[in-house]
N, C-alpha and C positions, 0 to 999 in steps of 0.2 A: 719558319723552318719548312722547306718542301720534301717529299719525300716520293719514291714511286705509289701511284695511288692502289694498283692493283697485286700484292705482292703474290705469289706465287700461291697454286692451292695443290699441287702433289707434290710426293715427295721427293726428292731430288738426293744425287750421291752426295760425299764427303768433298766438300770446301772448305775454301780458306777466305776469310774475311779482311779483307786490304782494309788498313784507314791511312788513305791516302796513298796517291801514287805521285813517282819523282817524278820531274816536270819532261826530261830529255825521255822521245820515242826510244832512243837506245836503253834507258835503264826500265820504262815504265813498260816495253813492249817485251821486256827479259824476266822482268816479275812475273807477268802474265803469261808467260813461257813455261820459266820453271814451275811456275804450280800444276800444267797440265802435263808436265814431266813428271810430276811426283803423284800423276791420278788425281786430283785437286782440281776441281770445278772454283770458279773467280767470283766472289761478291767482292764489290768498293764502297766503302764510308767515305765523303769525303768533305770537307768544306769549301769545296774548287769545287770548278764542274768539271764533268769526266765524261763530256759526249766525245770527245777526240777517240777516245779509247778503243769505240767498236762497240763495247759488252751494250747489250740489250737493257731498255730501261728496266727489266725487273731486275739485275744484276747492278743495281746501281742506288747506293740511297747518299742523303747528305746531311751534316749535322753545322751545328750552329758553334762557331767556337768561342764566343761569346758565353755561350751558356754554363751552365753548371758542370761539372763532369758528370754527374748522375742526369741530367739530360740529353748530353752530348751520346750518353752512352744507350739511352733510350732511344733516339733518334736513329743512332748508327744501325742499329738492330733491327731497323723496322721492318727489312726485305728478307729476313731473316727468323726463321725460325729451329725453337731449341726442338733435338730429333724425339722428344715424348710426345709434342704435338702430332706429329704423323704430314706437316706440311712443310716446303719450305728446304733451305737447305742443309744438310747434318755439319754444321759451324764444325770441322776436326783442327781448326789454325786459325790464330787470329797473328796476323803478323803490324809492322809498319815501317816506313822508309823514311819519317823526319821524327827529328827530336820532340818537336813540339805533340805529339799522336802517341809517344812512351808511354805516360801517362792512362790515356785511354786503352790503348792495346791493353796493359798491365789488368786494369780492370775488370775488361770484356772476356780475356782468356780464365779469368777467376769464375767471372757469372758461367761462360759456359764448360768450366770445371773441363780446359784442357790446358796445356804445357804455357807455360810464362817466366817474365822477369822476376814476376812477384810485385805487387805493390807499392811494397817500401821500398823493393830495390830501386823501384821504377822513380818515384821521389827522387831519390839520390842522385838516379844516373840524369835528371832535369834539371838539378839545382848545383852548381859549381862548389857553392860556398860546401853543403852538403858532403861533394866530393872530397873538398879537402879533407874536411873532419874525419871521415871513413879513413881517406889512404895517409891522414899523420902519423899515425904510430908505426907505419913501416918504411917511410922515411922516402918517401916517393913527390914530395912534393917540394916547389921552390920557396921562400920564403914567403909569408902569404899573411892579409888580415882581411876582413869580410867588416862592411858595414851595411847601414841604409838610408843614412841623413848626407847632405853637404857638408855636416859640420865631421861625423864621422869619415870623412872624406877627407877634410882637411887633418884629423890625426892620424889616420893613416898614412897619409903622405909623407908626414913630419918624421911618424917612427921609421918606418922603411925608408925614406927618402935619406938618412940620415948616412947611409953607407956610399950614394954617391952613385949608385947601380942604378941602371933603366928600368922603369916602373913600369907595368903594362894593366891598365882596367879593363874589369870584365863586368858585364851584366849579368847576375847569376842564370840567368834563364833564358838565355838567347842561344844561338849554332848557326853555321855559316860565315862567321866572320864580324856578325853582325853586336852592338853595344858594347865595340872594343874601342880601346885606344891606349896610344904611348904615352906616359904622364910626362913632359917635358917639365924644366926648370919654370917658365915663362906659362904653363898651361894654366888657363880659370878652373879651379874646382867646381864651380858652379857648371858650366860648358860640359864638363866632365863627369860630372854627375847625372846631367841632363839624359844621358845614353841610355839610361837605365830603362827609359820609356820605348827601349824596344825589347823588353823581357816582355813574353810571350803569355806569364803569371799576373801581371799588373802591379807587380811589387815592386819596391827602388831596390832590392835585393844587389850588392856589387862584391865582388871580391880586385883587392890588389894582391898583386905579386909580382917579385922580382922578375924582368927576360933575361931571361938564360941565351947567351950567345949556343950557337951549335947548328947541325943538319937536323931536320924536320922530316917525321918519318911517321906513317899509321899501321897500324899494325889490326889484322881483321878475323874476325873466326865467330867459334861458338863457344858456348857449356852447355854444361847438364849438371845441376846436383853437386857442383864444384868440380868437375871434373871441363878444364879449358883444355879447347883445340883450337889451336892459330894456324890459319890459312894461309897467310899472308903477311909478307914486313915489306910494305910502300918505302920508296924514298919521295920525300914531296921537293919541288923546285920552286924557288920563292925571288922574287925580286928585291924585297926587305921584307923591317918586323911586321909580323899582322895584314901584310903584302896576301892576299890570295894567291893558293899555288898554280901556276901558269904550268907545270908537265907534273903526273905523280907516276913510279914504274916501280916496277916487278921484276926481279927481284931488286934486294939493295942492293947497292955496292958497297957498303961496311964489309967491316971483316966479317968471317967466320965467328968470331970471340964476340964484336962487339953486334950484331942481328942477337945472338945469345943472350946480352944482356938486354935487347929491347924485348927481346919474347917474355923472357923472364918475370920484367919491370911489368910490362901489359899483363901479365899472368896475374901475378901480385894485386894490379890494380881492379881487374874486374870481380877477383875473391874478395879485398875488401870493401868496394862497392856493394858486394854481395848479391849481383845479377844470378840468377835461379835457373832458369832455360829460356836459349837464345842467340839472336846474334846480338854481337856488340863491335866498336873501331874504339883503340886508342889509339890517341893523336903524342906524339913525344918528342922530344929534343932533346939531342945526345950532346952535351955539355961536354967540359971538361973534365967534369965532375964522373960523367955517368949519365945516363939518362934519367930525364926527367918528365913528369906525366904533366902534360897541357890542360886533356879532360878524356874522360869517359864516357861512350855513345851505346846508349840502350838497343841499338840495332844497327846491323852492317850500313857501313859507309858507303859514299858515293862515288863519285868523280871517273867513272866508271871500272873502280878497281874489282868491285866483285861480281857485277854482272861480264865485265870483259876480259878485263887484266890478268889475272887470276886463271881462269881458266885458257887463256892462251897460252900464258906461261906454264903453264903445265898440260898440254894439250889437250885439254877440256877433262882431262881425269881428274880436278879437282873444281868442282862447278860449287860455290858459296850458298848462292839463293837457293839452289837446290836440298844443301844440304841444311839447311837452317828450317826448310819448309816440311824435309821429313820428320827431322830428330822434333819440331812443334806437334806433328801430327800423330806422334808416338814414335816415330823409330828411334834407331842409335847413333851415338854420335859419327861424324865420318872418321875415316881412319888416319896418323897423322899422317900428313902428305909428306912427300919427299923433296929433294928439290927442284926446283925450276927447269925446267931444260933450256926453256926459252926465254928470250927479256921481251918486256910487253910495257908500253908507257901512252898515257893519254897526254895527248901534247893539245895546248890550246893556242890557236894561229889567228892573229889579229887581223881582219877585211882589210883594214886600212881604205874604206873609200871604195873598195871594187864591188862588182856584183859578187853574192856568196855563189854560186854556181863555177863559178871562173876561178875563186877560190879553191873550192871542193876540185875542180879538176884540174886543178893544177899540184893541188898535195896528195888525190890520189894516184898521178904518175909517179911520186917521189917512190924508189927503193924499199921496202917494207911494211909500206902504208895498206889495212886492210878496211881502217873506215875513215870516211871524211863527211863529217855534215855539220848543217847549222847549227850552235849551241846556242839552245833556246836562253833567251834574257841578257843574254850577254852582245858586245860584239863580238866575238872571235867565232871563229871554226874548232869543232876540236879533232882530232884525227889519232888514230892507234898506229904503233909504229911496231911490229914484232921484228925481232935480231933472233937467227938460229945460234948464238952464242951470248948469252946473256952480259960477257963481260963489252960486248960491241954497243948496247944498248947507250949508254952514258954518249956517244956519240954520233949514235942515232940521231937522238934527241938535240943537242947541238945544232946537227946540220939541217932537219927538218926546221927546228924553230931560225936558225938563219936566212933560209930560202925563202919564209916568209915574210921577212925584213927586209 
């Protein structure tokens, strides 16, 4: 484990302590935005490196994720000092932007006795199986059994498969898309079991459950105290099941009635997760049933809905990061927003073979295009597309992802 060698020896104002920043300049350089919008000096934990970033190596330490949590957590800390010391920075936010860092955020905000998930909630909002158990008695879940053997794999299959319905496996402890798959007629249990080894925990930890046919939506905010504020209801655009979403936008196009029932459903689901203070993303699928909860995310979501989306669609009066990084720092929650005025969608555009430059300048000539750049890890471009009439939006999107076909 390497750490900066010389950390800080005066005392320095109130920050906020990142473990881990998102990989795209567009999210990771809006974090470090908003915190100095909120008065908020920048330390990073991270298990990456973070020279890309800018921040100074005393602003910068790294932990081993490998290790213990109670190491990890010693580690993150080390540029860092609590403000009785008199050195170092006054820790007022411990926030984080992946799943896998819930966890540790949870624990660090405890050590330095400021605003959090809470611990257990933090467990819960990391382990699927967990979820379920939390949101069964309010009736939020698809039909579902959790095992951790191949053999409990194969009875799981047998009792749910029994109806005839698409099965879809999870790894309890994965995000991103990642230790999923559709359990086909013809699939090896073993094959499928095998997934589990990209849980982030090192457990074979898996849940099944039925796929719900429907539209795919994430819905984004805060709490306090049980008290939820929803930012935001995404619609995601998917090419099939478990398919990564290629555009997510703002507002939805659902009804009036049925946004209502997704806000409600996400309400529901982060009280019984029992998340304390924070942000959180539920991910849902509006069935025919109603909507149904996919999973639960210990901290605002990505894909640029709440560093951009978000506050385009609502002309920067309701900014996410921001407000997630005061109500951490003590303030109060933000107020509930109104609606949309504008539609906002991150659309992602495939190279197909060309230089990314030629790319980028060819979707930022398109009609309402205000960003276009490389989306790191991926091939594609991803580009923002804002409509001054939100219901224009849906075919925005269309024509931009056409153009680049």
């Amino acid at each position: 484990m390497t750490t900066t060698a010389n950390p800080p020896t005066t005392a320095e104002g109130p920050a906020v302590l990142f473990l881990g920043l998102r990989r795209s300049p567009l999210e990771w350089r809006a974090e470090i935005e908003a915190a100095g919008a909120c008065g908020l000096g920048v330390h990073v934990a991270s298990d990456a490196d973070l020279s890309h970033t800018g921040l100074p190596e005393r602003r910068r330490g790294s932990f081993d994720r490998a290790a213990g949590l109670t190491d990890q957590a010693t580690e993150a800390v080390r540029n860092v000092r609590a403000p009785e010391s008199g050195s170092g920075a006054h820790v007022a936010a411990v926030a984080c932007w992946g799943d896998k860092y819930v966890g540790l955020t949870a624990l660090l905000a405890e050590r330095f006795k400021v605003r959090g998930l809470g611990e257990a909630a933090a467990v819960r909002a990391t382990d699927k199986v967990a979820q379920r158990r939390a949101m069964e008695p309010f009736g939020l879940n698809p039909p579902w059994r959790a095992g951790r053997t191949v053999d409990d794999l194969r009875s799981v299959i047998a009792e749910l498969g029994a109806t005839g319905r698409p099965l879809v496996f999870k790894s309890a402890h994965c995000s991103g898309g990642r230790g999923m798959a559709v359990i086909r007629p013809d699939s090896d249990p073993a094959e499928v079991w095998a997934l589990t080894s990209a849980n982030y925990s090192g457990t074979t930890d898996f849940l099944v459950e039925e796929y719900v046919e429907g539209s795919e939506h994430s819905v984004s905010g805060v709490v306090h105290d049980g008290t939820v504020r929803i930012l935001g209801v995404t619609d995601k655009y998917l090419e099939g099941p478990l398919s990564a979403s290629w555009a997510t936008a703002v507002p939805s196009a659902r009804t009036r009635t049925q946004v209502k029932e997704l806000r409600q459903t996400a309400e529901q689901a982060v009280l019984a997760v029992g998340l304390r203070t924070g942000g959180f993303h539920v991910d849902l699928r509006f069935g025919p049933r109603g909507p149904v909860v996919l999973e639960v995310g210990g901290r605002l979501g990505g894909d640029l809905i709440n560093s951009h989306l978000i506050p385009y669609a609502h002309r920067e009066a309701v900014r996410p990061y921001e407000s997630l990084l005061a109500l951490l720092a003590g303030g109060e929650l933000p107020d509930e927003p109104g609606e949309p005025e504008r539609g906002a969608a991150m659309v992602l555009l495939p190279k197909a073979g060309r230089p990314v430059q030629d790319v980028v300048m060819s979707v930022r000539a398109r009609p309402g295009v205000v960003v276009a750049e490389d989306w790191p890890g991926t091939d594609s471009v991803v580009a923002v597309v804002v409509t001054d009439d939100p219901a224009e939006l849906p075919g925005a999107v269309a024509g931009l992802r056409e153009s680049a076909s």
